[in-house]
C-alpha positions as CSV (number, residue, x, y, z in Angstrom):
1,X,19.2,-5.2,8.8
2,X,19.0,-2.1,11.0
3,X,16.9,1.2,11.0
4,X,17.4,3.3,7.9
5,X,19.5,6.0,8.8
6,X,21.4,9.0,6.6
7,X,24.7,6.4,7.1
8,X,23.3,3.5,5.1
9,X,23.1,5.5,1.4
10,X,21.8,1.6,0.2
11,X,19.1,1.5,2.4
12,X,18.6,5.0,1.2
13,X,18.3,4.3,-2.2
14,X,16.1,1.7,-1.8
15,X,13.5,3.6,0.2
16,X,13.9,6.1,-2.4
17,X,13.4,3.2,-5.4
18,X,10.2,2.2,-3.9
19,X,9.0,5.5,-3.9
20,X,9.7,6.3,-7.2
21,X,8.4,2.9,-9.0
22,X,5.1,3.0,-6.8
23,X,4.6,6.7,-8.3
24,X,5.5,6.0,-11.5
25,X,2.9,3.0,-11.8
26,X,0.1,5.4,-10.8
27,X,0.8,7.5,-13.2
28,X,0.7,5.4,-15.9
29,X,-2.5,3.9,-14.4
30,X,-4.2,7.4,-14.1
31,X,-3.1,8.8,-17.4
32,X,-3.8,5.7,-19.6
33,X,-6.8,6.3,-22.1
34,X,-10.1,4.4,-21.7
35,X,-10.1,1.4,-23.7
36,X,-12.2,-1.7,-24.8
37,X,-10.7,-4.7,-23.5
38,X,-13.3,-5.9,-21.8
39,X,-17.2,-4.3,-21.3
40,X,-18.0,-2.4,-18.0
41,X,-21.8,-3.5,-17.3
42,X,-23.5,-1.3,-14.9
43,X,-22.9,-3.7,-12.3
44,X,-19.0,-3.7,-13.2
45,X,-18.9,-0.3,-12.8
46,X,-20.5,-0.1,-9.7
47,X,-18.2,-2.3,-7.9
48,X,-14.9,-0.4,-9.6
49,X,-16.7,2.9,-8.0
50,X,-17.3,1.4,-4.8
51,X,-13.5,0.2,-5.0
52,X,-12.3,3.3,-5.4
53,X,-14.4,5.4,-3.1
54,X,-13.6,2.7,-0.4
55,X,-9.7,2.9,-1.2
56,X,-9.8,7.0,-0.7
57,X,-11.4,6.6,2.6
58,X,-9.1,4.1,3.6
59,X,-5.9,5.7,2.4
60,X,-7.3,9.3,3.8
61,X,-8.0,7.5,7.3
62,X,-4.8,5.8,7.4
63,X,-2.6,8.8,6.8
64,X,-4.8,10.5,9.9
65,X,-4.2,7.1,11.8
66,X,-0.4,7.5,11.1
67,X,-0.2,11.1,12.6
68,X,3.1,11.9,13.2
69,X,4.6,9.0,12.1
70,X,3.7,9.5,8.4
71,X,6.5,9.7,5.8
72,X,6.9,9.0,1.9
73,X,9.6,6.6,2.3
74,X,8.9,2.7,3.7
75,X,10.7,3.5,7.1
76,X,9.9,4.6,10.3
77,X,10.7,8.1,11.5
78,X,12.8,8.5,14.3
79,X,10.1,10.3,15.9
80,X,7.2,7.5,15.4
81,X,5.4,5.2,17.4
82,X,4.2,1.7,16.6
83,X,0.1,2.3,15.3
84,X,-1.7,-0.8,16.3
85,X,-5.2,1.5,16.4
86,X,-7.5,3.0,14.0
87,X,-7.4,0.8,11.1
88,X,-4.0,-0.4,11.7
89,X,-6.2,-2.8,14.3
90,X,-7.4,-4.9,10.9
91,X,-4.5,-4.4,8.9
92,X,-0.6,-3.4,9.1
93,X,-0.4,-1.2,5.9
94,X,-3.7,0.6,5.3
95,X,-2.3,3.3,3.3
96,X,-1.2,0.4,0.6
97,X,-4.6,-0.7,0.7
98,X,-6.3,1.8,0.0
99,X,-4.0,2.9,-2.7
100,X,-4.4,-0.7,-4.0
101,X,-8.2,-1.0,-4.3
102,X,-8.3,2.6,-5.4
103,X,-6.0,1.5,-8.6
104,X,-7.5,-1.7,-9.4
105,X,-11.3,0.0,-9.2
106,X,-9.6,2.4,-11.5
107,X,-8.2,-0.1,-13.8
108,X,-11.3,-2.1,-14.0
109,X,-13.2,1.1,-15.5
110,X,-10.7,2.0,-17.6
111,X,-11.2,-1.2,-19.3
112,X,-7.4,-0.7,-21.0
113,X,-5.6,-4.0,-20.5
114,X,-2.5,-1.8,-19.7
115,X,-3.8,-0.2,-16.9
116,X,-4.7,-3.5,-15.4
117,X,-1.2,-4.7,-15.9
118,X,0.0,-1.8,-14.6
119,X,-2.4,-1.7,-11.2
120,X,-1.2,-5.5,-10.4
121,X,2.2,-4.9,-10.9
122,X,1.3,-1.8,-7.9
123,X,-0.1,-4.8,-5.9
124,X,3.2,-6.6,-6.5
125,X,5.2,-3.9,-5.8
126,X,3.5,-2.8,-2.4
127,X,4.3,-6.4,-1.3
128,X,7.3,-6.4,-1.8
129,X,7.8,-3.2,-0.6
130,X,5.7,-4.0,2.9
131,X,7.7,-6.9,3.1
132,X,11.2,-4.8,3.2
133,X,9.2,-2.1,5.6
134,X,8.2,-4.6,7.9
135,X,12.0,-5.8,8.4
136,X,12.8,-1.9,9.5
137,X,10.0,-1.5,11.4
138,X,10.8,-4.8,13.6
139,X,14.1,-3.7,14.2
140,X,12.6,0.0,15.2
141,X,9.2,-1.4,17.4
142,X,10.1,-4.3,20.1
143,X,6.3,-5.1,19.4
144,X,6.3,-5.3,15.8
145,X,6.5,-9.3,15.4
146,X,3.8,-10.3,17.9
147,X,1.1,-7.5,16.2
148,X,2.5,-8.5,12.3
149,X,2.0,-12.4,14.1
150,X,-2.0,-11.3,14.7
151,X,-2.8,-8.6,12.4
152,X,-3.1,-9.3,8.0
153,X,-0.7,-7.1,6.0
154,X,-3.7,-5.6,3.7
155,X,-6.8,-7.4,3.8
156,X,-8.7,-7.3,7.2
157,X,-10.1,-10.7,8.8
158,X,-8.1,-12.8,6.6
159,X,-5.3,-15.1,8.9
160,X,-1.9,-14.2,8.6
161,X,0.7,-16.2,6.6
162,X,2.2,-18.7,8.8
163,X,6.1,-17.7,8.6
């Protein structure tokens, strides 16, 4: 598989797919009522805060991080460079992250069972959708495949998957 380009509509599409599904499950997420699933001790709610306020910092720091490089779609620019600093040193997809932890903090105080399903199925989606980034940007970055080898995909200090 090569570098998305405006010749390869599929790849195009694609991009554009995981876009659209990753913005239409945080919708759903941020517009679903509180409900009464489960109860939200203090304690509970305190950790869905501090899930959220960490996954804002993260994803705000790892759009600066990006710089130039930032775009919408799961491919690199023509203009980018490889990021192997900031917090792409623990992790090779911060921005997921952060969006990850700020939806399931989210979902957690909601408390509606549908927001839950709703903020895994974003966890489920951002794999697979890292997993198809990763393939463009190791055919973009000669250097891609010895940092993915050392650096976790979302959670920092955790190993990498052997492949």
């Amino acid at each position: 598989m090569g570098l998305l380009t405006a010749d390869d509509p599929t790849d195009t599409a694609i991009a554009w797919l995981f876009v659209g599904v990753q913005f239409a499950l945080l919708v759903v997420i941020l517009l679903l009522p509180p409900g009464d699933a489960w109860p939200v001790p203090a304690w509970l709610d305190l950790v869905a805060r501090i899930l959220q306020w960490l996954g804002a910092a993260i994803l705000l720091v790892g759009i600066v991080n990006l710089g130039r490089s930032l775009t919408p779609l799961p491919t690199p620019v023509p203009h980018g460079e490889l990021r192997t600093s900031g917090l792409f040193r623990l992790v090779r997809h911060p921005i997921y992250t952060g969006v990850m932890a700020l939806a399931l903090g989210t979902a957690l105080r909601l408390a509606n069972p549908w927001a839950m399903v709703a903020a895994l199925a974003l966890v489920a989606w951002f794999m697979a959708k890292a997993r198809w980034e990763e393939r463009h940007l190791a055919a973009r970055y000669p250097g891609y495949a010895a940092y993915a080898a050392t650096t976790p995909r979302f959670v920092p200090f955790l190993p990498p998957p052997r492949r």
